[in-house]
C-alpha positions as CSV (number, residue, x, y, z in Angstrom):
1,X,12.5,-3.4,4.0
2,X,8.6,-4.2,3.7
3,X,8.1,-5.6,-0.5
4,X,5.7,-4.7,-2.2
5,X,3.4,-7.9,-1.7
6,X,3.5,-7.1,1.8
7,X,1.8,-4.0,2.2
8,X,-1.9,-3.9,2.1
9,X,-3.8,-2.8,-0.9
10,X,-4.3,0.8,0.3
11,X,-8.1,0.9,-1.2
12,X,-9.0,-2.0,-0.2
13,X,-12.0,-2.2,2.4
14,X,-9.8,-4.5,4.4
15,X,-7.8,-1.7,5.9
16,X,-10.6,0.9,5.3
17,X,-14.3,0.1,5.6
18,X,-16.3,2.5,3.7
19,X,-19.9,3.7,4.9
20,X,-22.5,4.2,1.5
21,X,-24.1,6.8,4.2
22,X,-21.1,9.1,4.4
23,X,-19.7,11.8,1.7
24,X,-17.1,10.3,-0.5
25,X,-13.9,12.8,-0.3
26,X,-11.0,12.3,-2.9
27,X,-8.0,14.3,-1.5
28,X,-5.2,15.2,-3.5
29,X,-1.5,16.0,-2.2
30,X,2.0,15.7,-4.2
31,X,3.3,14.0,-1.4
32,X,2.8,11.5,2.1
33,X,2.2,13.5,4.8
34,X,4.6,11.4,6.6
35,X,7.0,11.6,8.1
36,X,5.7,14.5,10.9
37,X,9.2,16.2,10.6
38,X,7.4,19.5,8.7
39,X,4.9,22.0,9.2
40,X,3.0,21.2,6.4
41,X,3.0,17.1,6.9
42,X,1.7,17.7,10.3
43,X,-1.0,19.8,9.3
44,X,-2.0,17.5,6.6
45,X,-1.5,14.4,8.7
46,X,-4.0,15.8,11.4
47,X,-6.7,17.3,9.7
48,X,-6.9,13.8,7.2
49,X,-7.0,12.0,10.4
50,X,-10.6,14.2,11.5
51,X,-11.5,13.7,7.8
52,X,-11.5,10.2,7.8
53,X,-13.2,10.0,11.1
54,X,-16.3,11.6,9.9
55,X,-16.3,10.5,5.5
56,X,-14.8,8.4,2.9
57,X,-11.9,9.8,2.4
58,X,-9.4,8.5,-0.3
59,X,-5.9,10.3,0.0
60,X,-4.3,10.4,-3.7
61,X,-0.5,11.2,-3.0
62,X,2.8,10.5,-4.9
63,X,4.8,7.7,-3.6
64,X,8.6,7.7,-5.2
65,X,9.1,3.8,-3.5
66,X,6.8,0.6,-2.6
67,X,7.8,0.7,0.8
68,X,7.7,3.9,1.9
69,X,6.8,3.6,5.9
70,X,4.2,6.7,5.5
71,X,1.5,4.4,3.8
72,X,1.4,2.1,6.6
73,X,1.7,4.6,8.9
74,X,-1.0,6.9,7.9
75,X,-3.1,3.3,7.6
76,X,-2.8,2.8,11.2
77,X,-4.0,6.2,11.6
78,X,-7.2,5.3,10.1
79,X,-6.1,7.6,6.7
80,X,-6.6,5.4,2.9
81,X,-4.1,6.2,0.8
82,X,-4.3,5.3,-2.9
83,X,-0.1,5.9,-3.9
84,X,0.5,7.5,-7.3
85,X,4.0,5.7,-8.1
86,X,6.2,7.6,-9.7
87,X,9.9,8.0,-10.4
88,X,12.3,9.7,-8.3
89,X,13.3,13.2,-9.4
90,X,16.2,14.1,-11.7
91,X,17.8,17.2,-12.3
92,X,17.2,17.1,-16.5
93,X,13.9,16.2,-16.1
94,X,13.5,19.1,-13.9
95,X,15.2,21.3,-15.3
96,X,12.8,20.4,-18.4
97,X,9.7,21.3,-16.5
98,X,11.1,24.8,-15.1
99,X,11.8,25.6,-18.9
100,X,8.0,24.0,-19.8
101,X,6.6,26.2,-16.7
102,X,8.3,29.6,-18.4
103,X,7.1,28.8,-21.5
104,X,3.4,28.1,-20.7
105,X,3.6,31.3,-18.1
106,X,2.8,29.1,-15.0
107,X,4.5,28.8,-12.0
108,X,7.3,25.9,-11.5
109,X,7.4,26.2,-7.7
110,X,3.9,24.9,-6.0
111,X,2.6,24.3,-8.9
112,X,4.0,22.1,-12.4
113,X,6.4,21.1,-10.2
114,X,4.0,18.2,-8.9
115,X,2.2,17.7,-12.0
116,X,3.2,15.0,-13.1
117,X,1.9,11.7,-15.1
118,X,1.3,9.2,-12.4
119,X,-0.6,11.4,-10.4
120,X,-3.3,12.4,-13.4
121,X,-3.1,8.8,-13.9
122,X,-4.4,7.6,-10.5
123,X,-6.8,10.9,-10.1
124,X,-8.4,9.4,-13.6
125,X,-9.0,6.1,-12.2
126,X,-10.6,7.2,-8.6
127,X,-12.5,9.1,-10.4
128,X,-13.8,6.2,-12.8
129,X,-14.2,4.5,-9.9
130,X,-16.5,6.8,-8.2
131,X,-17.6,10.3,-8.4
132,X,-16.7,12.1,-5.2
133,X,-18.9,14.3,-3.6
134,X,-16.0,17.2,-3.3
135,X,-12.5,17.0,-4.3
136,X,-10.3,18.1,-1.5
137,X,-7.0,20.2,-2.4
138,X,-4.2,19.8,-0.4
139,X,-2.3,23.1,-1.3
140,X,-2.5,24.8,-4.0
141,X,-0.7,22.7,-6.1
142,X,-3.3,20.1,-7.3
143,X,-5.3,22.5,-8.6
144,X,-3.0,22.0,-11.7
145,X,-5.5,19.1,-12.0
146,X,-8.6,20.6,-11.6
147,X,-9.8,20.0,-15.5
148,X,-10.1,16.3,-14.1
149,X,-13.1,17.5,-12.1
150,X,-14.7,20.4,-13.8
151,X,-18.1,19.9,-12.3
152,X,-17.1,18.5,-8.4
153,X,-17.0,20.6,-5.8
154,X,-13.5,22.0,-4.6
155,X,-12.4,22.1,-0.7
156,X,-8.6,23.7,-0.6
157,X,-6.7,24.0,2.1
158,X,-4.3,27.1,1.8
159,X,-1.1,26.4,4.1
160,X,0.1,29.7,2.8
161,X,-0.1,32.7,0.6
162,X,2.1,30.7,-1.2
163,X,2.8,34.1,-3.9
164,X,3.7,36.3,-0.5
165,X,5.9,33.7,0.2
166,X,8.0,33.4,-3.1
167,X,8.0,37.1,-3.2
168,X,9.3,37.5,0.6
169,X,12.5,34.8,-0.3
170,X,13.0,36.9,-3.4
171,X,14.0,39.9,-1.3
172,X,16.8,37.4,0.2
173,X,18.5,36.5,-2.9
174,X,20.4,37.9,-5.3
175,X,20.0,38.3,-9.3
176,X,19.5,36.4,-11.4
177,X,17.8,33.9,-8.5
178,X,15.3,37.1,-7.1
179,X,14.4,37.9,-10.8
180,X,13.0,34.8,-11.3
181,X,11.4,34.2,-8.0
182,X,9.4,37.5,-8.1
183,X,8.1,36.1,-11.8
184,X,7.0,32.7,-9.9
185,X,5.2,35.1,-6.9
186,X,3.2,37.2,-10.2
187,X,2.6,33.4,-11.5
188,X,1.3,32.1,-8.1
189,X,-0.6,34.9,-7.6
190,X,-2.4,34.5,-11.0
191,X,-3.0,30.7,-9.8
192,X,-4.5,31.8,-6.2
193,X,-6.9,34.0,-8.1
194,X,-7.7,30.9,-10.0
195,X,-8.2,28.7,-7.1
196,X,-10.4,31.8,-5.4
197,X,-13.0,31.4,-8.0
198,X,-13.1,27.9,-8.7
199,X,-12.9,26.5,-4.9
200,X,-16.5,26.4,-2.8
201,X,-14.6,26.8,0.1
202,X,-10.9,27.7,1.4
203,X,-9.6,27.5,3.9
204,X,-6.9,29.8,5.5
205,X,-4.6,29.6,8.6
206,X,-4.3,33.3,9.7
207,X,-7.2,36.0,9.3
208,X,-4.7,37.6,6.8
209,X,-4.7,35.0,4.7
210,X,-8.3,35.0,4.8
211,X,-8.8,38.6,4.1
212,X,-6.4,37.9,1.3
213,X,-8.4,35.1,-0.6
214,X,-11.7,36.6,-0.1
215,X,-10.1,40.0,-2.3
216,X,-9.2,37.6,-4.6
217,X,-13.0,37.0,-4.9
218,X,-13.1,33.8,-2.6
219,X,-16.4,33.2,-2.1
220,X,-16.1,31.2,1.5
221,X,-13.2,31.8,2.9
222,X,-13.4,30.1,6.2
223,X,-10.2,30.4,9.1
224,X,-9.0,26.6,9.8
225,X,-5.2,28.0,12.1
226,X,-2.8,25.4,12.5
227,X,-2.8,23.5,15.6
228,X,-0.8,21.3,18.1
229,X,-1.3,18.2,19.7
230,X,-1.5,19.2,23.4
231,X,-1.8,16.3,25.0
232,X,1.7,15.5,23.7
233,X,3.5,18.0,25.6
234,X,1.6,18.4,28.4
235,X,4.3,16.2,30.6
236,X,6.7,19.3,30.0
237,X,6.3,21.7,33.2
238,X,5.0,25.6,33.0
239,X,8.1,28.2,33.0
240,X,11.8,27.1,33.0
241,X,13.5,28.9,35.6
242,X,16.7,27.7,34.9
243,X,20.3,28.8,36.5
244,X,22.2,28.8,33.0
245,X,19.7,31.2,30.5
246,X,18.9,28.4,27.4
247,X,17.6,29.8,24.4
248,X,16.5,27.6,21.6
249,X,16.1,28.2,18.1
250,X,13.9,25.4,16.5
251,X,13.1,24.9,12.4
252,X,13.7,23.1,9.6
253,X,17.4,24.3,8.9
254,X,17.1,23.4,5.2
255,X,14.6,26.2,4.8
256,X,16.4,28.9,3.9
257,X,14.4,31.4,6.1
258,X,14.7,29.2,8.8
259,X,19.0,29.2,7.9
260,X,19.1,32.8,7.4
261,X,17.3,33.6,11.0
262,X,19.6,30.9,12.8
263,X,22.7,32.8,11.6
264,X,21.0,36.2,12.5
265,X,20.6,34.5,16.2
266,X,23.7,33.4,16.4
267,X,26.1,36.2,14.6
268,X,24.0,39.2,15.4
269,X,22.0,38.5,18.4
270,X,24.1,36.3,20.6
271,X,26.8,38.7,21.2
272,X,24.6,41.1,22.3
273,X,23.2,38.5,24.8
274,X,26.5,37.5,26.0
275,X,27.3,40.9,26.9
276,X,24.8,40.9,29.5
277,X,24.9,37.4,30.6
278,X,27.9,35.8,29.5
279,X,26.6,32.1,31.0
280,X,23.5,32.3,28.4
281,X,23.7,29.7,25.5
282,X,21.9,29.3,22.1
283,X,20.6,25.8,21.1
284,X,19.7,25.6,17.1
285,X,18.1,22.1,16.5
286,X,16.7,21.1,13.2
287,X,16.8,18.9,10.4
288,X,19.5,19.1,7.7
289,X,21.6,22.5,8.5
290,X,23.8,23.3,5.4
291,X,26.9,24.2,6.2
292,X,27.0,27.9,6.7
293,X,24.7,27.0,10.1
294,X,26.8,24.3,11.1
295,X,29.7,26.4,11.3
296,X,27.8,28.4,14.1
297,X,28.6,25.9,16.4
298,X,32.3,27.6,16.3
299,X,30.8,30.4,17.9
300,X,31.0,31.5,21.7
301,X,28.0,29.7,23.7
302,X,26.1,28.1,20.5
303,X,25.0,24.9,19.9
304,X,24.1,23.0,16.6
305,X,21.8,20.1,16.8
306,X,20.9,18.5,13.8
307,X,18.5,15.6,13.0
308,X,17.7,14.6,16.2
309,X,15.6,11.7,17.2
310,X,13.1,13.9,19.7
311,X,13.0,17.6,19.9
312,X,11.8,17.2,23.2
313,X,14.8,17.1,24.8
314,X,15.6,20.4,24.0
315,X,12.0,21.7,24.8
316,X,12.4,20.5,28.1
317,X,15.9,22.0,29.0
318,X,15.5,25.5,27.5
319,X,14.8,28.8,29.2
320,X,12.9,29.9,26.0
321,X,12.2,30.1,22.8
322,X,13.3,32.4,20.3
323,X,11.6,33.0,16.7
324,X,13.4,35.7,15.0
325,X,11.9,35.3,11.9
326,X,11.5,38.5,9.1
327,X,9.8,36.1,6.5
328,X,7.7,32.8,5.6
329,X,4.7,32.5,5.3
330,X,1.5,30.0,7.4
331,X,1.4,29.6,11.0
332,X,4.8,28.9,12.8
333,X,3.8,25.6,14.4
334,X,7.1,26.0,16.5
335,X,5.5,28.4,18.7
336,X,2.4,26.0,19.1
337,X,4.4,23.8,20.8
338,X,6.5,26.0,22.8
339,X,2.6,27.3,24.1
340,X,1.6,23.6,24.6
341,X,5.0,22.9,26.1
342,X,4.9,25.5,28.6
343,X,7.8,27.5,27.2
344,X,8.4,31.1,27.5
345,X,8.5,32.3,23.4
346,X,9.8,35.5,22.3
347,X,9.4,36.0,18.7
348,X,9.2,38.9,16.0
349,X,5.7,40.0,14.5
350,X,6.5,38.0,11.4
351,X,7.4,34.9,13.3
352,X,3.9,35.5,15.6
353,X,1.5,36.2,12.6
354,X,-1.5,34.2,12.5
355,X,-1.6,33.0,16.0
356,X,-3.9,35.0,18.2
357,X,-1.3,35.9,20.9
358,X,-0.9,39.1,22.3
359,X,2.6,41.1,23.7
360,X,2.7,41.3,27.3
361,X,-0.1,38.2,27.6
362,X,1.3,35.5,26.3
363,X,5.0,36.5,24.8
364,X,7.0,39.2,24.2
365,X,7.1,40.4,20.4
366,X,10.2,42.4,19.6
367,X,11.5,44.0,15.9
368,X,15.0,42.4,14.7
369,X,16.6,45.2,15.5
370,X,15.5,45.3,19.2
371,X,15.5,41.2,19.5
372,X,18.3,41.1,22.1
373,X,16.7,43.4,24.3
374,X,13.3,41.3,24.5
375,X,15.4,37.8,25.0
376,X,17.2,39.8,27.7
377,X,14.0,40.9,29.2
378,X,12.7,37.5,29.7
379,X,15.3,36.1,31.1
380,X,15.5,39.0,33.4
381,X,12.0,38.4,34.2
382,X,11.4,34.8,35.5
383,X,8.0,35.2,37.2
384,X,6.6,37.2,34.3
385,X,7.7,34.4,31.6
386,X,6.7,31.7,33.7
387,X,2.9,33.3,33.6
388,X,3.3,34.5,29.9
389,X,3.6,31.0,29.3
390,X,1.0,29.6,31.6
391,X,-1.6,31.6,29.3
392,X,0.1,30.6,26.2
393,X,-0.7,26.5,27.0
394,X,-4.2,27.5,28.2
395,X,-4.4,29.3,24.4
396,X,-3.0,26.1,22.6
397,X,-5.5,23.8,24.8
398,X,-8.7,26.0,24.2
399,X,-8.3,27.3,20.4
400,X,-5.3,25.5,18.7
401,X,-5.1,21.6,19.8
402,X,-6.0,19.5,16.8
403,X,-9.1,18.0,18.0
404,X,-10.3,21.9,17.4
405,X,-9.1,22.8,13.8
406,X,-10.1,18.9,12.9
407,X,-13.6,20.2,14.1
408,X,-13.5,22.8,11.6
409,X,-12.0,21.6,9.0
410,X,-15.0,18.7,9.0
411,X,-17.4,21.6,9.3
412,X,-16.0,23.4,5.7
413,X,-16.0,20.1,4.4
414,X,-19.7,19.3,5.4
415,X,-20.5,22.9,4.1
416,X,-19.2,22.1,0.2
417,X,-21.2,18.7,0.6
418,X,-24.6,20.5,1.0
């Protein structure tokens, strides 16, 4: 493993020259945007990457160890990053700051749970060192350190309606768990207000999420979606028309929306599936299943696939894509790449939101209920998916590949600078 003396001083201007003539941006996130194994780390990654292209852009995030490979990583990638050190989580301290968070009436989740000493520390000194011209939020939990800054402009980037979100899981769980998420959704709700009046610009990934922030009194709310890098599927052919039907579930199986809509594919909708074509399979492949989705590989025809070194694989021998979802929040990135990828997608309304696809264009949308019947459809209907998905690459390549959203985000950056 790489020590400590090894790694280059991550503000030094020997592995970032700064330019007197650009804007000076301090971003602040709770954690590396590294490795690109999330949603959220992808979006940050990329959009950092067009920040740095265009200003001086100094990336405070918290660091748990010395060598972690993101900073050198994100250093190749052209993105400064000035590591907040700070000790790896226990569960009495954490269990301190949930009690701290109830007591003060702010949320834990998204919010105290990153505010923590090192990071105020290291926000302190880069801003000693220099006054930036706008303070860039990645989330909405730095603004927890927004009395650092009182008079700098604000730039947040909103990957959610992070108080829809908590409210949404709360409907999954039971009491005394759903009691005290719906508190943290009325306590992150209280925060996004906040963050609506304090912020000269947010930005939102869906046009609800936009209409959201701008009742909450945002004042420029500007639409940055999420994105995909194109280019890195574009090897993957248009259509599958394969012999054997392949459907593939594809998420982050430690997510418990994600876990919940694996099991729903594989309990509720498979059967269904298999009664019509008894050859189809289901493919779930995803990082760290617990084990009430690994014991769906017992199950007729279904597959689990977890941690695996390139998703790719899996992209490249499935018939489609299914994304059941009935709750999350964001843009669902997986369907981004299934577009970019030139895989047919069926997914629920839920699963679909803030991508500007349309049933019958560029996928078929179906309710939970009637899910089977639209998977059935499309693999019924070969032709059709193979064209559904030739629009749905020419969508990705014209509104959502990276070098697009970096584009904007630059341009609501610029906009707080003036």
């Amino acid at each position: 493993m790489t020590s400590i003396s090894e790694i280059p001083n991550p503000v030094s201007t020997s592995q970032a020259t700064t330019h007197e003539d650009k804007p000076d941006v301090l971003v602040i996130t709770s954690e590396l945007p590294w490795p690109l194994n999330t949603g959220g780390h992808i979006r940050s990654f990329h959009i950092l990457k067009a920040l740095s292209a265009k200003f001086n852009v100094r990336v405070v995030a918290g660091v748990e160890v010395a060598d972690d490979p993101g900073l050198p990583a994100l250093g190749r990638n052209g993105i400064r990053v000035v590591p907040a050190f700070q000790k790896k989580r226990n569960p009495l301290a954490e269990a301190g700051r949930v009690a701290r968070a109830l007591v003060t009436e702010e949320p834990y989740v998204m919010f105290n749970r990153h505010n923590r000493p090192a990071m105020r520390q290291t926000i302190r000194k880069q801003l000693a060192d220099k006054t930036p011209d706008v303070v860039y939020l990645d989330h909405l939990d730095p603004l927890a350190f927004r009395g650092l800054f009182p008079r700098v402009p604000v730039v947040a980037d909103l990957h959610n309606v992070y108080s829809l979100l908590a409210k949404r899981v709360a409907t999954e769980r039971k009491f005394p768990v759903n009691a005290y998420l719906h508190n943290e959704a009325r306590l992150l709700g209280y925060m996004e207000k906040q963050l609506a009046a304090a912020a000269s610009v947010l930005m939102t990934v869906s046009d609800t999420e936009q209409d959201h922030f701008q009742k909450l009194g945002g004042r420029n709310v500007r639409l940055v979606p999420n994105g995909v890098d194109c280019a890195a599927f574009s090897k993957y052919p248009i259509g599958r028309n394969r012999d054997q039907p392949t459907i593939l579930y594809l998420g982050a199986l430690s997510w418990q929306p994600n876990a919940k809509a694996a099991e729903f594919m594989a309990r509720d909708v498979m059967p269904r599936v298999l009664a019509e074509r008894p050859d189809a399979r289901l493919l779930i492949v995803g990082r760290n299943p617990g084990p009430e989705v690994n014991a769906l590989s017992y199950l007729p025809n279904v597959e689990v696939h977890a941690n695996v070194p390139d998703v790719g694989v899996y992209l490249e021998q499935s018939t489609l894509m299914a994304v059941p979802l009935d709750s999350g929040g964001g843009t669902r990135l997986k369907i981004l790449e299934a577009f970019a990828a030139g895989l047919p997608v069926v997914s629920t309304p839920v699963g679909c939101e803030g991508i500007e696809c349309r049933h019958g264009e560029h996928l078929w949308v179906a309710q939970r209920d009637q899910f089977a019947d639209g998977l059935l459809e499309a693999i019924d209907a070969p032709q059709l998916a193979t064209e559904f998905a030739e629009r749905g690459r020419k969508l990705a390549e014209e509104t959502y590949d990276w070098s697009v959203i970096g584009k904007a985000a630059c341009e609501a950056v610029a906009q707080a600078v003036r």
